[in-house]
C-alpha positions as MATLAB code, in Angstrom:
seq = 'XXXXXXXXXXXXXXXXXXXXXXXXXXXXXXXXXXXXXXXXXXXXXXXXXXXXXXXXXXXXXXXXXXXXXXXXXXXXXXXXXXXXXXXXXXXXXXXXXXXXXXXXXXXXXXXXXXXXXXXXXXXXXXXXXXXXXXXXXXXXXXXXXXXXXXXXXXXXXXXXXXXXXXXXXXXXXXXXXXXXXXXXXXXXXXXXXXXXXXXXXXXXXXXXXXXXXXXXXXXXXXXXXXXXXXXXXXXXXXXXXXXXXXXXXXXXXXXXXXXXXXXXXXX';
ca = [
       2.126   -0.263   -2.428;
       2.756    2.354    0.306;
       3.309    4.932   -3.176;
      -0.295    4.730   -4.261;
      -1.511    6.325   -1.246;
      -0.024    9.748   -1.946;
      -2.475   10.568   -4.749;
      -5.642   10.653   -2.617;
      -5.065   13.708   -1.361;
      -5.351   14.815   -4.672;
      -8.642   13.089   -5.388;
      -9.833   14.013   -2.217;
      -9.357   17.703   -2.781;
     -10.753   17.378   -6.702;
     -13.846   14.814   -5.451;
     -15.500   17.359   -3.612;
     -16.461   19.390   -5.922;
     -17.076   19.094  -10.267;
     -13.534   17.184  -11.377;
     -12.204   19.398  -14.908;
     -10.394   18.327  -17.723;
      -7.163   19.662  -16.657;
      -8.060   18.069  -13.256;
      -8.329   14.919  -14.609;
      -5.470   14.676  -16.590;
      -3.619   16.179  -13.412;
      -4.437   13.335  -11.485;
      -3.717   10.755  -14.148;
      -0.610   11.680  -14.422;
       0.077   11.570  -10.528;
      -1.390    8.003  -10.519;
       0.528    6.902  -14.078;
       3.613    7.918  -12.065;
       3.221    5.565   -9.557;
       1.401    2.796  -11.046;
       4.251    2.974  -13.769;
       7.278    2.631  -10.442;
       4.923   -0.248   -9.454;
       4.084   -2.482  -12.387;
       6.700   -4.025  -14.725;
       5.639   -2.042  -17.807;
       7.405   -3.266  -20.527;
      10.452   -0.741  -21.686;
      10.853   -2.199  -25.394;
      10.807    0.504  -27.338;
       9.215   -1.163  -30.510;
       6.450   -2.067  -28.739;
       5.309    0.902  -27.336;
       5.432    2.170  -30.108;
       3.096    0.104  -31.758;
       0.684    0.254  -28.763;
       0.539    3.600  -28.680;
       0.324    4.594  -32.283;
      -2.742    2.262  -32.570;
      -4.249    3.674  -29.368;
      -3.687    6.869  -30.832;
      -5.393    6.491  -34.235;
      -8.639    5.451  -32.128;
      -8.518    8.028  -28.916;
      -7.228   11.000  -31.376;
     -10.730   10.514  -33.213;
     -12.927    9.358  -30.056;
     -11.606   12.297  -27.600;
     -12.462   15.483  -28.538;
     -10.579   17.271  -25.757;
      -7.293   16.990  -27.090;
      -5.810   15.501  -24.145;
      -2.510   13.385  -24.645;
      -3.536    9.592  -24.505;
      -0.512    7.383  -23.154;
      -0.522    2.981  -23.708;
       1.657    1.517  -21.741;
       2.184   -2.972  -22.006;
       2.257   -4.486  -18.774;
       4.840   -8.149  -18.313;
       1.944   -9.638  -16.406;
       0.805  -12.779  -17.395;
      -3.343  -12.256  -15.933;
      -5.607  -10.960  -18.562;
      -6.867   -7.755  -17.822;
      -6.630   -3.911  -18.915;
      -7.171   -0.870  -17.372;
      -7.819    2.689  -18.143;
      -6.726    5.409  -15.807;
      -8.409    8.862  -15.860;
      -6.868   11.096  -17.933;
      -6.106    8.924  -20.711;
      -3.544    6.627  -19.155;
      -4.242    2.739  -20.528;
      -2.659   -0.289  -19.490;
      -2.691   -3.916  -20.880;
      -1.450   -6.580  -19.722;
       0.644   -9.015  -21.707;
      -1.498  -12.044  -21.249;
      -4.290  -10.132  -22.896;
      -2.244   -9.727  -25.854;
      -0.823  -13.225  -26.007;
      -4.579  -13.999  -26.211;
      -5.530  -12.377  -29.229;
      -5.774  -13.675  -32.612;
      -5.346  -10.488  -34.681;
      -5.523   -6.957  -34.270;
      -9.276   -6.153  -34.484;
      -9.297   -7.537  -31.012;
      -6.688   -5.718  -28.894;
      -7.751   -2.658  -31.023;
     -11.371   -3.500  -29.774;
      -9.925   -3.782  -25.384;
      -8.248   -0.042  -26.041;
     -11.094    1.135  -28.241;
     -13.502   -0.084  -24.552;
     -11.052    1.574  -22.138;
     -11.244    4.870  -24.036;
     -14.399    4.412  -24.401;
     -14.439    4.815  -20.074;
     -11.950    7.668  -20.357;
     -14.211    9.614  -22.696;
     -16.920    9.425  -20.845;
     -15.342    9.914  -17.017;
     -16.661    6.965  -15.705;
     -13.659    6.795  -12.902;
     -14.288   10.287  -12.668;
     -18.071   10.550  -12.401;
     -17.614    7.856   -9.488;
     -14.812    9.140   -7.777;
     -16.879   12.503   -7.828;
     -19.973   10.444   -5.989;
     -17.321    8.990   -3.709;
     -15.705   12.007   -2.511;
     -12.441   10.852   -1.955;
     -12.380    7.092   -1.325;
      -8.996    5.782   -1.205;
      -8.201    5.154   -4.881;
      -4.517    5.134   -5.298;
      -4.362    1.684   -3.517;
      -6.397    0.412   -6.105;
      -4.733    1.331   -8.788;
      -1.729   -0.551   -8.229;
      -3.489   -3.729   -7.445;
      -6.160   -4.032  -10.535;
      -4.292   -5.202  -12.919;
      -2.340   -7.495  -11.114;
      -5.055   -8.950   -9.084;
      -2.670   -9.005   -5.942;
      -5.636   -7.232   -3.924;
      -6.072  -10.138   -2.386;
      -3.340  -10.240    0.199;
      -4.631   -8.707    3.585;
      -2.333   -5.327    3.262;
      -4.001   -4.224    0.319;
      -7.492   -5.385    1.111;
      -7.978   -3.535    4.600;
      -6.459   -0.459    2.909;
      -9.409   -0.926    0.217;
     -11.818   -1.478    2.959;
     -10.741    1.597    5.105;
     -10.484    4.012    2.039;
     -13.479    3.034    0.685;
     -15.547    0.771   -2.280;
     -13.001   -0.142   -4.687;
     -13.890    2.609   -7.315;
     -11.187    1.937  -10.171;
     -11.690   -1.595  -10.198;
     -14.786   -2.196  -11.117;
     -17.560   -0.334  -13.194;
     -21.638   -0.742  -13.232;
     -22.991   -2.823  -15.974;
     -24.710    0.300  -17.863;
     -20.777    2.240  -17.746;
     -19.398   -1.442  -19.224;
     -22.418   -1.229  -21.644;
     -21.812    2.717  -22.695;
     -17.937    1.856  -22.822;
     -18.508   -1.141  -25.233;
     -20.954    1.173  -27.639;
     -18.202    3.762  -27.257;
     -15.628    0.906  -28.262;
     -17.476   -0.510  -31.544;
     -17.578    3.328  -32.355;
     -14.119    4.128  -31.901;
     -12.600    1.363  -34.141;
     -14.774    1.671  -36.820;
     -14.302    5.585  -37.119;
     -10.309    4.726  -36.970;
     -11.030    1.534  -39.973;
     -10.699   -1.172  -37.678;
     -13.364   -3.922  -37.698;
     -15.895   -3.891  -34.649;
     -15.631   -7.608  -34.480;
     -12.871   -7.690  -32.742;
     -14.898   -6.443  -29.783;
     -17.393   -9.770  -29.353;
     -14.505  -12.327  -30.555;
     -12.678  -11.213  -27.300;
     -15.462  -11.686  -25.349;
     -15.851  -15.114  -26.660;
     -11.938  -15.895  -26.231;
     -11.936  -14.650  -22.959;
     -14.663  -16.530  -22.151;
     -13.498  -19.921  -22.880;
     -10.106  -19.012  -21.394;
     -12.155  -18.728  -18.218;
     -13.334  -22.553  -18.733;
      -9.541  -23.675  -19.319;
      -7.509  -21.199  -16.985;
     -10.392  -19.504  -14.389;
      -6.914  -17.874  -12.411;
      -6.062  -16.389  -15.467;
      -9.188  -14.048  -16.459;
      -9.946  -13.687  -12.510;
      -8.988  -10.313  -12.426;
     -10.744   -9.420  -16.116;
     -13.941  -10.621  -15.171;
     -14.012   -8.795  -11.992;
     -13.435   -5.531  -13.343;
     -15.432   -6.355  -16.461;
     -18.493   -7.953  -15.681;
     -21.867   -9.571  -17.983;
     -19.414  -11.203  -20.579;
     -22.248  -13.232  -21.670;
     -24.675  -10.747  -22.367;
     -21.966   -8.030  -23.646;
     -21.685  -10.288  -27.161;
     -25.225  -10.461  -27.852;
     -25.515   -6.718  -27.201;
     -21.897   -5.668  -29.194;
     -23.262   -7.820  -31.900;
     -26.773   -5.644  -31.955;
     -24.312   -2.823  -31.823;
     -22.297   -4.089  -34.896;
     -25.543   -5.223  -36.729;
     -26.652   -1.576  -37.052;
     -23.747   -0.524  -39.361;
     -23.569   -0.798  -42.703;
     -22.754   -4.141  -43.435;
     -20.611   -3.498  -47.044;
     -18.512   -0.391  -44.925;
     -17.567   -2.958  -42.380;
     -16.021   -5.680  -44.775;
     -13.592   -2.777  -45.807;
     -12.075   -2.550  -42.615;
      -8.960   -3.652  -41.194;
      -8.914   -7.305  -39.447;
      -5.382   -7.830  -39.138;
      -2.169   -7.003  -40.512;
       1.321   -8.425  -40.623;
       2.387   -5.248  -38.583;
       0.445   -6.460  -35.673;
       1.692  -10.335  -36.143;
       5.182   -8.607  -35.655;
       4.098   -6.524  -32.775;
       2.707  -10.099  -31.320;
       5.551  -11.775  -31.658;
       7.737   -9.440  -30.448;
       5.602   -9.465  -26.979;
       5.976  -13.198  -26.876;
      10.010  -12.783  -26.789;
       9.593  -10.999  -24.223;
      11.305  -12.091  -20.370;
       8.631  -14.508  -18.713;
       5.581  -12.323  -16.876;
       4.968  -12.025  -13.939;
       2.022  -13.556  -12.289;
      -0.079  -13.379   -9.004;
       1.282  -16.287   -7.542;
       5.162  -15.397   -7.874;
       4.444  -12.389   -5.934;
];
């Protein structure tokens, strides 16, 4: 964890004063770099391939900055993603093993760009001036914040501005999501179903979506409101987009075969 320290200084000096583009994508990369030595990001190549040429066909038409997104697939068996400034996106396996068909992992990167677009980790980290985020970063989606190491490092850096956003960025990040997917032909609907999986997961398995709903928060209210989103489209445009295709079944399966994640407690 002792890695994820060394990009602060880089925040620090950027946090001070207005955070650019090439900034941003500056310090993305510095914190992709370690987060990626870190995590056990999955190396198959046909899978990250498919992950990132669906992330693609929604950020290429969300972004208009023309930055370089990057999807990575973490072997972690909690259900969370993450979005790193810059356009750096991370998902962990146990998200995927919970969807039902691609509208819905579609709809999780479609949200995290949706944060990426509009600098939410930046816009804080700006207000912050230099809180310790590296430290978080390699914690989030692994929900191993918990041990004391990690936590007092949190503590002494500062508030733990990666991990979780305000319930009006979660709110912008969701409209930004149902827009994304349905500009790339993807059905919005995926974006409310996941709420509703994710939320009876939490019922069954509370462990497993601990880290999700801490970084995500207002599940409840978020599929009433993504529904309102969804309800203002045109209803006969919608039922021509793409639910699910045997490409992504593949791509599902081929996660499954995967070596047994890693979870919290084997750490």
């Amino acid at each position: 964890m002792r890695k994820l320290i060394y990009g602060v200084a880089l925040a620090a000096s950027t946090a001070a004063c207005g955070v650019s583009t090439q900034q941003e994508v500056q310090m993305g990369q510095e914190y992709a770099a370690q987060i990626n030595a870190q995590l056990p990001i999955v190396q198959d190549p046909e899978i990250n391939r498919y992950v990132n040429v669906l992330g693609d066909s929604i950020a290429n038409l969300a972004d208009e900055r023309g930055i370089d997104y990057h999807f990575y697939v973490v072997n972690a068996a909690e259900i969370n993603a993450f979005a790193v400034p810059g356009g750096f996106i991370y998902v962990n396996r146990g998200l995927i093993d919970r969807t039902q068909n691609l509208s819905q992992l579609a709809g999780v990167l479609g949200h995290e760009i949706g944060h990426v677009v509009k600098r939410h980790s930046v816009k804080q980290m700006e207000k912050a001036q230099g809180a310790n985020l590296g430290v978080v970063l390699g914690c989030t989606l692994l929900n191993v914040c918990g041990s004391g190491a990690a936590q007092a490092a949190i503590n002494i850096g500062g508030s733990a501005l990666f991990a979780k956003f305000s319930r009006d960025d979660e709110r912008q990040a969701d409209e930004e999501g149902v827009k994304n997917v349905t500009r790339a032909g993807i059905n919005p609907q995926g974006i409310p179903e996941m709420f509703r999986i994710l939320l009876e997961e939490r019922q069954r398995n509370p462990s497993a979506v601990e880290g999700w709903f801490a970084t995500h928060p207002g599940e409840e209210d978020r599929i009433r409101d993504t529904q309102g989103m969804i309800a203002k489209y045109d209803q006969a445009i919608l039922r021509t987009l793409t639910s699910n295709t045997s490409n992504y079944n593949a791509f599902k399966a081929r996660v499954r075969s995967l070596p047994a994640p890693t979870t919290a407690s084997s750490r």
